[in-house]
Structure formats: structure tokens, C-alpha cells
C-alpha positions as CSV (number, residue, x, y, z in Angstrom):
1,X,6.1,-37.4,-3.7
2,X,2.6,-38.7,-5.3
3,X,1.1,-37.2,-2.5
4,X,2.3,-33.7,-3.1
5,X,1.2,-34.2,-6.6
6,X,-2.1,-35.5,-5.5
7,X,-2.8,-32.3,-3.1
8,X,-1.2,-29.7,-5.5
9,X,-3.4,-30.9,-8.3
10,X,-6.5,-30.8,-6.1
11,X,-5.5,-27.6,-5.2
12,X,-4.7,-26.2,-8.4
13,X,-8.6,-27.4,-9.2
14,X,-9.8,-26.0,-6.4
15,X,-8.6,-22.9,-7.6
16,X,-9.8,-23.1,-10.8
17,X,-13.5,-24.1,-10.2
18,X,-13.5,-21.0,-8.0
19,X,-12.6,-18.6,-10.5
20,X,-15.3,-20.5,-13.2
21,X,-17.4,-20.2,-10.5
22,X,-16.7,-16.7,-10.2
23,X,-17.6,-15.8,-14.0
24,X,-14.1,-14.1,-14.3
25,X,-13.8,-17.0,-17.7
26,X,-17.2,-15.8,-19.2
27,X,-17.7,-11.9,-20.3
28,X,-21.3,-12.7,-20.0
29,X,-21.3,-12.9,-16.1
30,X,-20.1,-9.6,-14.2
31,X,-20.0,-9.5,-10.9
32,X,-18.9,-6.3,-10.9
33,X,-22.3,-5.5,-12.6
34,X,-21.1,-3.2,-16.1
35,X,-20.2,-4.3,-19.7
36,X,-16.5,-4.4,-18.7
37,X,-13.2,-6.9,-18.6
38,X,-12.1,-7.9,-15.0
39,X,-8.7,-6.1,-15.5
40,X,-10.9,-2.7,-16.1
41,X,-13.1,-3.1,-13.1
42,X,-10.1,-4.1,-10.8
43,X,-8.4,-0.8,-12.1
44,X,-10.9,1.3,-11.8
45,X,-11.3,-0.3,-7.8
46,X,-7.6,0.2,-6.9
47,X,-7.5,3.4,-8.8
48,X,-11.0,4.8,-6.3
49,X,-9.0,3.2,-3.2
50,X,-5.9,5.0,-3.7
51,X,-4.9,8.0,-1.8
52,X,-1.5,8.6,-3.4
53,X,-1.0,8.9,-7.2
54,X,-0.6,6.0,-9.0
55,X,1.6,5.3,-12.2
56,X,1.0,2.4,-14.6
57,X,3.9,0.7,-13.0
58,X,2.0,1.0,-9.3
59,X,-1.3,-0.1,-11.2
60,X,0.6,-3.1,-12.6
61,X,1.9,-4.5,-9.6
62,X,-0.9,-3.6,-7.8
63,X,-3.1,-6.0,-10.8
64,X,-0.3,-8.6,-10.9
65,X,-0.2,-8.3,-14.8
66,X,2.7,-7.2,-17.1
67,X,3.0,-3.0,-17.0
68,X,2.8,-3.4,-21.3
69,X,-0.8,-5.0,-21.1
70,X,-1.6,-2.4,-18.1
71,X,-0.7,0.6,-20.3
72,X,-2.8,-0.5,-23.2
73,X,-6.0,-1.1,-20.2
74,X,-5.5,2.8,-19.2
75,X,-5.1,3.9,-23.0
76,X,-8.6,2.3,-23.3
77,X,-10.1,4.1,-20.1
78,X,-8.2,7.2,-21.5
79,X,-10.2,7.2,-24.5
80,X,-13.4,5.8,-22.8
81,X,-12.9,9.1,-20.6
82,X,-12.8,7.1,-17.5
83,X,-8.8,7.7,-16.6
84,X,-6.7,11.3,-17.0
85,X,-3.1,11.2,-17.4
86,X,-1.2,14.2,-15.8
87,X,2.1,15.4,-14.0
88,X,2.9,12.9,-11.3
89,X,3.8,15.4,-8.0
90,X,6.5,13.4,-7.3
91,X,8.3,12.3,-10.0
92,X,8.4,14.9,-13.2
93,X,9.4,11.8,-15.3
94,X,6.2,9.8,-14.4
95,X,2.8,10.2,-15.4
96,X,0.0,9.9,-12.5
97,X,-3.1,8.3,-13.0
98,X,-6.2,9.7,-12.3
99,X,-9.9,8.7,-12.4
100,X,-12.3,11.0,-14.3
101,X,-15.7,12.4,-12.9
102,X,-17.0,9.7,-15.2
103,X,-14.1,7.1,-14.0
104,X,-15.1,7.6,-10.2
105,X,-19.3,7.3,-11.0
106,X,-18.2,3.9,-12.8
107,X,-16.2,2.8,-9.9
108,X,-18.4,3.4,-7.4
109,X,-21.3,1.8,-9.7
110,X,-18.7,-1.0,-10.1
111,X,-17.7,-1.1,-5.9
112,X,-21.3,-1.1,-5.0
113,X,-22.5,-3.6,-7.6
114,X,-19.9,-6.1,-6.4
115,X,-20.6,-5.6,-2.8
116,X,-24.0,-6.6,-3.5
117,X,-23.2,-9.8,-5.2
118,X,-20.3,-10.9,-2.2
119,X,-23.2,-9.6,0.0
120,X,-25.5,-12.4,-1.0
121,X,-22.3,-14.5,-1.0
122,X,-21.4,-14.0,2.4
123,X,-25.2,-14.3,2.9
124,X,-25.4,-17.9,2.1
125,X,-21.6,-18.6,3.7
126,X,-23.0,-17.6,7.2
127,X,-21.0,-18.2,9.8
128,X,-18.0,-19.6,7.4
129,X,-17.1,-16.4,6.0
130,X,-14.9,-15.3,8.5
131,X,-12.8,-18.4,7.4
132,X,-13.1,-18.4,4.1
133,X,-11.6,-14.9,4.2
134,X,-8.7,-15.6,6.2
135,X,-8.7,-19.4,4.2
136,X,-8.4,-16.9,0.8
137,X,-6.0,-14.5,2.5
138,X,-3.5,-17.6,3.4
139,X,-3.6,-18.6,-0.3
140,X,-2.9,-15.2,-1.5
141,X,-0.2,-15.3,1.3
142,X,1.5,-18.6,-0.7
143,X,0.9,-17.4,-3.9
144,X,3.0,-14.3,-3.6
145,X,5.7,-16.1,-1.6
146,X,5.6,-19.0,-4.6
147,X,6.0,-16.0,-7.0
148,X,9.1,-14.7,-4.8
149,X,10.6,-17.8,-4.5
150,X,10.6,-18.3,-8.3
């Protein structure tokens, strides 16, 4: 049993130094390159990459964070004229979300400003970052599985 505790704590800290080495604690650093909380540039990314109409439910799940804190997030692009609310095709009781002229510009400043910085990351990675991709995309794997399980 210690030695579960011993690895799940490492983990856990593993985890934790790579989001503080990320910036995603500090508002100063932005990866994503614009004055903005991760939660915004996230939405604005899934919002770009979706071909079907999203709701704030869709955009909640899709974010992992509680549909209440999501639908204050799009009231805020709403009003910073970076999200439009209208009809959903498929559903006359939901709302669809939709990216602005401004919201897409912003997106793709934000898409391209954080490919560069994973550029230079997978820069100095080399010939790791093949598994350090499918290392992340094992973790992600557990995570959701933990949360299921739960």
C-alpha cells in the first residue's frame, strides 16, 4: 500500500509541476499569446474546431468544468463580442454557440500563437515528442476512466 501512495503522490506532483510549468497558475504567462483566462482560450479553440453547433452544455463537457461556470465564460465573450447566441438547428429549446468575425480572428491569433510556443517545445523535446504525446494521451486516458469510475 506505501508504494501506491509513494507513486500516486509522485504522480500527482508530476502533474502539478507540469501545469506550473505550463503558466496555466500565473495570468502573467500566456501561452496562448492574448490578455485572456485559459478557460477563454480553450473555448474559443474548441469553439474554431467545431463543425457542428455547440451548446454550453457541449462546451462544458468538452472543457471538463461545471456548465454554470461555462455559461458565465460565454456571457463574457458575448459581451466582449467574441461569441453569438442563436437558434440551435437542431434543437428549438437550445441555444447554439457561435464564434464572431472578431471571436474566429482571436482564435486563430490564439491557435497560431500557441502552436508557436509547443513548436519550440517540441523543438527542444526532439525525438521524445512522439512519446510524450502518446505518454500525455495515456494520462488523459486514466484520468477520464478515474472520473468514470468515481
Amino acid at each position: 500500500m506505501a508504494i501506491t501512495h509513494k507513486k500516486a503522490r509522485q504522480l500527482r506532483d508530476a502533474v502539478r509541476r507540469l501545469v506550473v510549468a505550463h503558466g496555466a497558475l500565473e495570468e502573467a504567462r500566456r501561452p496562448c499569446g492574448a490578455e485572456m483566462s485559459l478557460p477563454n482560450a480553450h473555448a474559443l479553440l474548441e469553439l474554431l474546431g467545431s463543425d457542428e453547433p455547440m451548446t454550453v452544455s457541449g462546451l462544458a463537457e468538452k472543457l471538463a468544468i461545471d456548465r454554470t461556470n461555462v455559461s458565465r465564460l460565454c456571457a463574457r465573450m458575448e459581451e466582449a463580442g467574441e461569441l453569438a447566441r442563436q437558434a440551435h438547428p437542431d434543437d428549438a429549446r437550445a441555444r447554439a454557440l457561435r464564434l464572431t468575425a472578431h471571436g474566429k480572428k482571436l482564435a486563430r491569433s490564439v491557435d497560431d500563437s500557441s502552436a508557436h510556443h509547443f513548436a519550440g517545445l517540441t523543438q527542444a523535446l526532439g525525438g521524445s515528442t512522439a512519446r510524450v504525446i502518446e505518454s500525455l494521451e495515456l494520462l488523459e486516458r486514466a484520468m477520464a476512466q478515474s472520473e468514470d469510475d468515481e
